[in-house]
MIDOSE-1310 file (N, C-alpha, C; in nm, 2 decimals, decimal comma, always signed):
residues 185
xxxx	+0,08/-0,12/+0,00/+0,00/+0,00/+0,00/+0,09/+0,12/+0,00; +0,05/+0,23/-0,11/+0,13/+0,32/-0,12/+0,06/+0,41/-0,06; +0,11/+0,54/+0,07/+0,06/+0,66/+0,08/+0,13/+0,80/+0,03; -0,03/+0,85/-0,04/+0,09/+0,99/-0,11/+0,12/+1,04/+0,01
xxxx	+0,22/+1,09/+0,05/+0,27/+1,22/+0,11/+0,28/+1,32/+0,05; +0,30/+1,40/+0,14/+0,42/+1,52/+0,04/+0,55/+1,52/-0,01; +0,64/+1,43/+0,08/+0,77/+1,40/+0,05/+0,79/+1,28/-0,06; +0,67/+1,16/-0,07/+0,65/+1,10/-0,22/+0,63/+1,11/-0,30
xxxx	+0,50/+1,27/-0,28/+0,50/+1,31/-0,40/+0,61/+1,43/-0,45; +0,67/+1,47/-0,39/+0,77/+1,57/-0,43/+0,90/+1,45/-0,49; +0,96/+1,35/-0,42/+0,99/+1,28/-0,52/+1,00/+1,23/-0,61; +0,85/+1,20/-0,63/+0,83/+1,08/-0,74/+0,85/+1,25/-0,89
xxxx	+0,77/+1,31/-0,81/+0,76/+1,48/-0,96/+0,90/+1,50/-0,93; +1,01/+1,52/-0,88/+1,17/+1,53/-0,95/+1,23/+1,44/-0,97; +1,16/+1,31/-0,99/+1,23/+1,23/-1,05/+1,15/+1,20/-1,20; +1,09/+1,24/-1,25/+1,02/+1,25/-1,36/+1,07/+1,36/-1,47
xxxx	+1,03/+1,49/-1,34/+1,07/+1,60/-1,41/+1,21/+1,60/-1,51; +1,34/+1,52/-1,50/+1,42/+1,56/-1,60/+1,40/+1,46/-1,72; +1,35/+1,35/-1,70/+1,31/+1,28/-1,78/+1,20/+1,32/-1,91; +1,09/+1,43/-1,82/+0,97/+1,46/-1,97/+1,05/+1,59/-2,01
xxxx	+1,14/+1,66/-1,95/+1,21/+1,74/-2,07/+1,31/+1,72/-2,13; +1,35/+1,59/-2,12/+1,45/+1,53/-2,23/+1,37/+1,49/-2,38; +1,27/+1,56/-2,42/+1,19/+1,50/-2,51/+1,30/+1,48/-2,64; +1,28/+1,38/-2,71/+1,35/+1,38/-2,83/+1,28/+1,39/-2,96
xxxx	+1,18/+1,43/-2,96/+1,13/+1,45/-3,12/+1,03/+1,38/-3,15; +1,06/+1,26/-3,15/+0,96/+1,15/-3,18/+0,84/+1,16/-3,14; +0,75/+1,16/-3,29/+0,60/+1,23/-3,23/+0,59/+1,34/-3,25; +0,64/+1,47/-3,28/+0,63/+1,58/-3,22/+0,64/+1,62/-3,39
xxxx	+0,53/+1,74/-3,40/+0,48/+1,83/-3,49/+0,60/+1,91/-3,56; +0,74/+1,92/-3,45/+0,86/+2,04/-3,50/+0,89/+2,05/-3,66; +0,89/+1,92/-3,72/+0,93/+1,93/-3,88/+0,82/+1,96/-3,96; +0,67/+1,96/-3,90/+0,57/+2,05/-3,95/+0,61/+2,19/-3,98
xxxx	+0,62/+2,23/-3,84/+0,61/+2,38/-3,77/+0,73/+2,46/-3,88; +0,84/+2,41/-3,88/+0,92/+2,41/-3,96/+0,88/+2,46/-4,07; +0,82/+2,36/-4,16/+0,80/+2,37/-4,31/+0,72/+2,52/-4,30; +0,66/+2,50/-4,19/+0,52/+2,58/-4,21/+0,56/+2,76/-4,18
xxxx	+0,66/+2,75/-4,13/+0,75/+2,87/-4,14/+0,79/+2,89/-4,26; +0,85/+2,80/-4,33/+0,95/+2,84/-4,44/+0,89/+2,85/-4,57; +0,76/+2,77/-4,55/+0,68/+2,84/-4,67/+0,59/+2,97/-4,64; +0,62/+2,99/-4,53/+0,51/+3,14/-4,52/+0,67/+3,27/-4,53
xxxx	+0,77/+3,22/-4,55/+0,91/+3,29/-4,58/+0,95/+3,33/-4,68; +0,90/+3,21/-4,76/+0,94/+3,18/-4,92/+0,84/+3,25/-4,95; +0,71/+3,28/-4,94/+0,60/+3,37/-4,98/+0,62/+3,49/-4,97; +0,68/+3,53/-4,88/+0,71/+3,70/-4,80/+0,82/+3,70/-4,89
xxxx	+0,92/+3,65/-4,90/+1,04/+3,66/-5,01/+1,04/+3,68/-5,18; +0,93/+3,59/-5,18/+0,90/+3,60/-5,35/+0,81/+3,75/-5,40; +0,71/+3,78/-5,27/+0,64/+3,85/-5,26/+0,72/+3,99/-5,27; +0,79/+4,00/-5,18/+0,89/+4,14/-5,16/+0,96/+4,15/-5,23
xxxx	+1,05/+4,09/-5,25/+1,16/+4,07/-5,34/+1,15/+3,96/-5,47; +1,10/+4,05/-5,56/+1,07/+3,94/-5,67/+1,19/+3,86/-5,76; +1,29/+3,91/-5,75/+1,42/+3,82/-5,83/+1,49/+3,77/-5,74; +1,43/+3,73/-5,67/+1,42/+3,56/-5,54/+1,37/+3,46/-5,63
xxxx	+1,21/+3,49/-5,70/+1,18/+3,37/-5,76/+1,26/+3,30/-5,89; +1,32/+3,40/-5,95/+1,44/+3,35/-6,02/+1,57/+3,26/-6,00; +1,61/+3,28/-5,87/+1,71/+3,26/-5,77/+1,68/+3,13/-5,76; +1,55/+3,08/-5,73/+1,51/+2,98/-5,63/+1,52/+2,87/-5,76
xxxx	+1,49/+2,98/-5,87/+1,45/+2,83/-6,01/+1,56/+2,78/-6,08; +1,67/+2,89/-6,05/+1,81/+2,85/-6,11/+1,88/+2,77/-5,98; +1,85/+2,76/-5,84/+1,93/+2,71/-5,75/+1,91/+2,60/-5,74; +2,05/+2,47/-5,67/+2,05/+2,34/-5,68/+1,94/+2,34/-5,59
xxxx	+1,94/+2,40/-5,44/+1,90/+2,39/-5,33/+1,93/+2,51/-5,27; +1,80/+2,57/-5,20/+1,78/+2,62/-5,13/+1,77/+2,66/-4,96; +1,84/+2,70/-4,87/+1,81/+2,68/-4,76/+1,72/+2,80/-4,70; +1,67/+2,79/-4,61/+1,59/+2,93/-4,55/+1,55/+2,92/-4,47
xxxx	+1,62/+3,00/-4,38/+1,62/+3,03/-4,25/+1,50/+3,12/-4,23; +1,37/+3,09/-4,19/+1,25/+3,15/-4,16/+1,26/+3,25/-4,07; +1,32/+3,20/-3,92/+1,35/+3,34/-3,80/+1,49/+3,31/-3,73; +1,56/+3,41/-3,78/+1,68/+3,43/-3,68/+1,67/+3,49/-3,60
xxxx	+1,70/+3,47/-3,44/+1,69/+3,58/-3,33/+1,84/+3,62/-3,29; +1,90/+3,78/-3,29/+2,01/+3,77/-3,25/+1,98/+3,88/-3,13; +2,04/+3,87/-3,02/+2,06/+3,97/-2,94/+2,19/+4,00/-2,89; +2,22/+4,07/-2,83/+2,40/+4,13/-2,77/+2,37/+4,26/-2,70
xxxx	+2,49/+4,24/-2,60/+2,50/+4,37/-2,52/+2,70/+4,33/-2,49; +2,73/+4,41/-2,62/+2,89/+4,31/-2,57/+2,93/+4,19/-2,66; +2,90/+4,12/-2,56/+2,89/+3,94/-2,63/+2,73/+3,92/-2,66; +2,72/+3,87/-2,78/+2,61/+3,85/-2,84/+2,59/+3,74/-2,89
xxxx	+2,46/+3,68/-2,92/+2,46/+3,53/-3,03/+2,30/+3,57/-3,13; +2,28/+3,46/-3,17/+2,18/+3,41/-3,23/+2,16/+3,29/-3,28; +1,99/+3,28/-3,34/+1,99/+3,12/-3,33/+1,88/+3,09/-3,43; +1,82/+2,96/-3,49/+1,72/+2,96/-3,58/+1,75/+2,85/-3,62
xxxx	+1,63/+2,80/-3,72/+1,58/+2,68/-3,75/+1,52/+2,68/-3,86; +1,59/+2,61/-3,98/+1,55/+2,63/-4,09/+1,50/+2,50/-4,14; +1,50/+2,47/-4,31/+1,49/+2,38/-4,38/+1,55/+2,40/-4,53; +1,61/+2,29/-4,56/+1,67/+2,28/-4,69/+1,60/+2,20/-4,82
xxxx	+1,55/+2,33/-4,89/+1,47/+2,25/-5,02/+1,54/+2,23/-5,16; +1,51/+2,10/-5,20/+1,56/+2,11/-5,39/+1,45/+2,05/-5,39; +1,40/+2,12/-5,59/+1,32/+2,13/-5,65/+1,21/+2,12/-5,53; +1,18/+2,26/-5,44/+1,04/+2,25/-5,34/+1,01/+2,19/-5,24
xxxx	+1,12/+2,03/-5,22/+1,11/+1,92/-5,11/+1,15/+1,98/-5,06; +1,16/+1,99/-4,90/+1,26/+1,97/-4,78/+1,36/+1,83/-4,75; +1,41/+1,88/-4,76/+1,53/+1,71/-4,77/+1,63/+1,72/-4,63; +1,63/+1,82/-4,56/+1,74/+1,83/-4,40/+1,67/+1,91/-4,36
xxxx	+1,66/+1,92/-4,22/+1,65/+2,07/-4,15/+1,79/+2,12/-4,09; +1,74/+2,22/-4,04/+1,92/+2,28/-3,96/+1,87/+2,43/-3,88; +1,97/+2,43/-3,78/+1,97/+2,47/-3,73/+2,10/+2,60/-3,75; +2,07/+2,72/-3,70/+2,17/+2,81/-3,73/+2,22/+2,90/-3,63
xxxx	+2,33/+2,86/-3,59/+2,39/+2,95/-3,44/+2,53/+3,03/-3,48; +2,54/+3,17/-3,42/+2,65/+3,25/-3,43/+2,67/+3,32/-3,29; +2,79/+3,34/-3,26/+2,84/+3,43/-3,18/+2,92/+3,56/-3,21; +2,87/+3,67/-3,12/+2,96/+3,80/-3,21/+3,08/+3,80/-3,04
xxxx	+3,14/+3,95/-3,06/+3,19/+4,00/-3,02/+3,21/+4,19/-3,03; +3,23/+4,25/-2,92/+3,24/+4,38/-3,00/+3,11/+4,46/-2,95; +3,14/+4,59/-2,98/+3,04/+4,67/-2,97/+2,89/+4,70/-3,01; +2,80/+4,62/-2,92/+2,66/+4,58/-2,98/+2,57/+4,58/-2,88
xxxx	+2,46/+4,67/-2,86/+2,36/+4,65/-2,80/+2,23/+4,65/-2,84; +2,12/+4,56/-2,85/+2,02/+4,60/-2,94/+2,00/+4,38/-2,96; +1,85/+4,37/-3,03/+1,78/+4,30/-3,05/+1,76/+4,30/-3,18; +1,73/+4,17/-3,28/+1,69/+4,23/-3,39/+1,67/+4,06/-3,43
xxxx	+1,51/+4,06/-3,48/+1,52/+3,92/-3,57/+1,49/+3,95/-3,76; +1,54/+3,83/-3,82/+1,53/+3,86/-3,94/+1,50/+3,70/-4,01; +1,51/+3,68/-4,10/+1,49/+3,56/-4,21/+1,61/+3,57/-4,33; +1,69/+3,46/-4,37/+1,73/+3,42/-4,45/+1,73/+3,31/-4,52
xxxx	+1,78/+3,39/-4,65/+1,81/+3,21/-4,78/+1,94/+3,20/-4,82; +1,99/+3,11/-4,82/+2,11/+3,07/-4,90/+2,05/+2,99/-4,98; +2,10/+3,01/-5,13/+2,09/+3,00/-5,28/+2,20/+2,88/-5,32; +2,24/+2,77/-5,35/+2,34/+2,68/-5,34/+2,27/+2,67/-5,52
xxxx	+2,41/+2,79/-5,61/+2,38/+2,78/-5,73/+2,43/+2,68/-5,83; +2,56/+2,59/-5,75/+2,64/+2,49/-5,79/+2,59/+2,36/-5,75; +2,59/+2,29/-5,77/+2,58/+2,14/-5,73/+2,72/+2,08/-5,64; +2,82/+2,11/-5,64/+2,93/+2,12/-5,55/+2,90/+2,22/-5,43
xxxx	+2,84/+2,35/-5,43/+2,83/+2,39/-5,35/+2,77/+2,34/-5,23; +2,63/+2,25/-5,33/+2,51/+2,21/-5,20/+2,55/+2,09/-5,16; +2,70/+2,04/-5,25/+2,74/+1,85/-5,19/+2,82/+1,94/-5,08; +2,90/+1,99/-5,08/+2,94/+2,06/-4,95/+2,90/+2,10/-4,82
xxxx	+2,78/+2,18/-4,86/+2,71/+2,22/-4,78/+2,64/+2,08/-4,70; +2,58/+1,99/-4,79/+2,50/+1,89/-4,72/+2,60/+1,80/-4,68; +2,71/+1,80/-4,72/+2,79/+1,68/-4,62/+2,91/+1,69/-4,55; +2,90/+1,83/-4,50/+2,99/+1,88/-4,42/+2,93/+1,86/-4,23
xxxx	+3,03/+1,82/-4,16/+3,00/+1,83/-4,03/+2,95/+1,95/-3,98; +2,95/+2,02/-4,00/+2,92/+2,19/-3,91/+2,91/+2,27/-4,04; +2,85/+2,38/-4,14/+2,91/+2,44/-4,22/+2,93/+2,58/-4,16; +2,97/+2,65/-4,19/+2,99/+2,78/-4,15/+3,00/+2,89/-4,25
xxxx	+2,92/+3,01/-4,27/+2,90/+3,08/-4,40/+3,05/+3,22/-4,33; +3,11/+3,25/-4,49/+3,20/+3,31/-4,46/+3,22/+3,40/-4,62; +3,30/+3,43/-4,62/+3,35/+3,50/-4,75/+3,30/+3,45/-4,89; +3,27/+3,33/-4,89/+3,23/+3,25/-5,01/+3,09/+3,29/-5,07
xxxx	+3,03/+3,35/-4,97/+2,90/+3,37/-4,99/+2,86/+3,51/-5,06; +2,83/+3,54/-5,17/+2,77/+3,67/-5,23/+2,64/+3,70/-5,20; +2,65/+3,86/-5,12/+2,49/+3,89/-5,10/+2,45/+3,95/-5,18; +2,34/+3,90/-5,23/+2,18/+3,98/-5,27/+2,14/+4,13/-5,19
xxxx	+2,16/+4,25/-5,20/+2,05/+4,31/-5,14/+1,98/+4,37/-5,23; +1,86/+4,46/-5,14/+1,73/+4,52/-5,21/+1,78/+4,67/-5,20; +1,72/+4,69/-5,36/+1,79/+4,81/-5,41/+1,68/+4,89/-5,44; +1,62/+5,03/-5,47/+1,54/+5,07/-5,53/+1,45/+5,03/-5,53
xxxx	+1,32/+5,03/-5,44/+1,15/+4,99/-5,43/+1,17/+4,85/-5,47; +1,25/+4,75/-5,42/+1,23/+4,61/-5,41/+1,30/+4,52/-5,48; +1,36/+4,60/-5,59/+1,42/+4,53/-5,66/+1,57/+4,46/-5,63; +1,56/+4,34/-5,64/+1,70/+4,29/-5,58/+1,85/+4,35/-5,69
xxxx	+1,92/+4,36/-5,64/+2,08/+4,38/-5,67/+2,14/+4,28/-5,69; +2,12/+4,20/-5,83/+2,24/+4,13/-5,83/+2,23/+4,12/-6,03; +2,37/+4,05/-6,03/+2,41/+4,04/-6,18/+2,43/+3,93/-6,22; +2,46/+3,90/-6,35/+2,50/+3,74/-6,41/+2,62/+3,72/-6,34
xxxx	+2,73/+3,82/-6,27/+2,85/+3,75/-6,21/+2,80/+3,68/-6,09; +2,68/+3,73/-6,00/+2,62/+3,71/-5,90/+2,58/+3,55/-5,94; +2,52/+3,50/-6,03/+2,42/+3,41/-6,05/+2,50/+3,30/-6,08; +2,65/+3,29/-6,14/+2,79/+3,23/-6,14/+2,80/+3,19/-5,96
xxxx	+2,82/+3,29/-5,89/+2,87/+3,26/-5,77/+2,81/+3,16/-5,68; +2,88/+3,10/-5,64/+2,83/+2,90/-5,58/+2,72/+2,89/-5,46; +2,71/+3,04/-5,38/+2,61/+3,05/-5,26/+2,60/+3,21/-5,33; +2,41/+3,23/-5,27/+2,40/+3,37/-5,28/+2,33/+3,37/-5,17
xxxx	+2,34/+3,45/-5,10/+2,25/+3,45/-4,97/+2,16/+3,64/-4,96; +2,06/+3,61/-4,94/+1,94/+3,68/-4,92/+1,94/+3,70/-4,75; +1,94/+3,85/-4,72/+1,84/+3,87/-4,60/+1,73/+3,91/-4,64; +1,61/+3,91/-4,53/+1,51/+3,96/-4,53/+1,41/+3,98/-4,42
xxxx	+1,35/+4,04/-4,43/+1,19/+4,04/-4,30/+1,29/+4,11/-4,16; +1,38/+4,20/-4,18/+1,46/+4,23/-4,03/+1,37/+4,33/-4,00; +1,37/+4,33/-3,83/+1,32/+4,37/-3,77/+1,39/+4,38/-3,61; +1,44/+4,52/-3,58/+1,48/+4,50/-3,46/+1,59/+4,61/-3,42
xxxx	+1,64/+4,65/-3,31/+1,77/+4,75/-3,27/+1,89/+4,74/-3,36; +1,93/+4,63/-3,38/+2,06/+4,58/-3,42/+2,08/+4,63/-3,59; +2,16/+4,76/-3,63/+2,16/+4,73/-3,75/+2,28/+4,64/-3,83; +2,24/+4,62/-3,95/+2,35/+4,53/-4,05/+2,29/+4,35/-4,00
xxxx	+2,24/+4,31/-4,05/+2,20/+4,16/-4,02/+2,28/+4,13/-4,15; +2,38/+4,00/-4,11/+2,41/+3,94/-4,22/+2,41/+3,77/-4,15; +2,46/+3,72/-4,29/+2,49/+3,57/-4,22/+2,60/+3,47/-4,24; +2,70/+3,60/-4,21/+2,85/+3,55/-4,20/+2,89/+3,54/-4,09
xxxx	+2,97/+3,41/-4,07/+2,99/+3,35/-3,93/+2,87/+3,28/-3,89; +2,79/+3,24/-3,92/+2,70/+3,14/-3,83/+2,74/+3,02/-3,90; +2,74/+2,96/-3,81/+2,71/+2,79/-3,86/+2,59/+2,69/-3,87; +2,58/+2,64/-3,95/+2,48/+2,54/-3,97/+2,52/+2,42/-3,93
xxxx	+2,42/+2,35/-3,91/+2,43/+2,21/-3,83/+2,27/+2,14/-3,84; +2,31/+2,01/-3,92/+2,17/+1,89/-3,96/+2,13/+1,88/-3,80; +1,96/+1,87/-3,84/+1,90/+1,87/-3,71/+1,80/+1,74/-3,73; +1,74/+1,73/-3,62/+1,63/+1,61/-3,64/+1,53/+1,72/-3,55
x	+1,39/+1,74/-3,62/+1,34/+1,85/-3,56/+1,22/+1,74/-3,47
């Protein structure tokens, strides 16, 4: 015969408690929620910036990072959760984390795509342990009432990466220095 107490029931709930927040995924809606970001991203992107939809039809694979959160006061980071599409599928998700350094105070989230215009670029990309975006990558920005900025040298180049949808204290969002990392959502 078991009697609850207080003291059995305060044990028995911390001894549970680390166990139901070790959730691992299985079951869980996250690679929905996911998609379901990235297509309401890809819509805001094609929508705003219309030589996106060009980008996306010439690219091996697409990634797109729906919401990045970065904050800093000093030492700063950010973080987000994307998905990687060719021809429209999602085929990986990932995850995207950066750390800054330096004079920065302020909040700011935003959305990105990297454009993988080579087929080398996206075997790279997809089978690299950690990848990490750096100099290799040519940005896209919005020039003149929406119109994207870029050229046939642009469309050559093996990653193009897009910001977009920023919103926040922090100016200059880019997405150099973060790394990506395969996730199981």
């Amino acid at each position: 015969m078991s009697i609850l107490t207080r003291r059995n029931f305060i044990l028995s709930t911390a001894a549970t408690l680390p166990l139901a927040a070790c959730g691992n995924g299985i079951g869980s809606d996250a690679g929905q929620r996911i998609d379901s970001r990235v297509d309401s991203a890809i819509d805001f992107m094609h929508t705003n910036i219309p030589y996106t939809r060009e980008l996306s039809e010439n690219a091996q694979g697409v990634l797109v990072m729906p919401l990045i959160t970065e904050a800093g006061f000093g030492f700063g980071g950010g973080y987000g959760r994307g998905a990687l599409r060719i021809n429209g599928a999602t085929v990986d998700y990932y995850s995207s984390a950066q750390a800054t350094v330096g004079f920065q105070i302020g909040a700011q989230q935003y959305a990105h795509a990297l454009f993988f215009m080579t087929q080398d670029a996206l075997r790279d990309f997809r089978y690299s342990s950690g990848w990490a975006a750096g100099a290799d990558i040519q940005y896209a920005v919005n020039r003149e009432g929406g119109n994207l900025g870029t050229s046939t040298t642009n469309l050559l180049s093996p990653v193009i990466g897009v910001v977009f949808g920023q919103a926040g204290l922090i100016a200059g969002a880019t997405v150099e220095g973060q790394r990506y990392t395969r996730i199981l959502p």
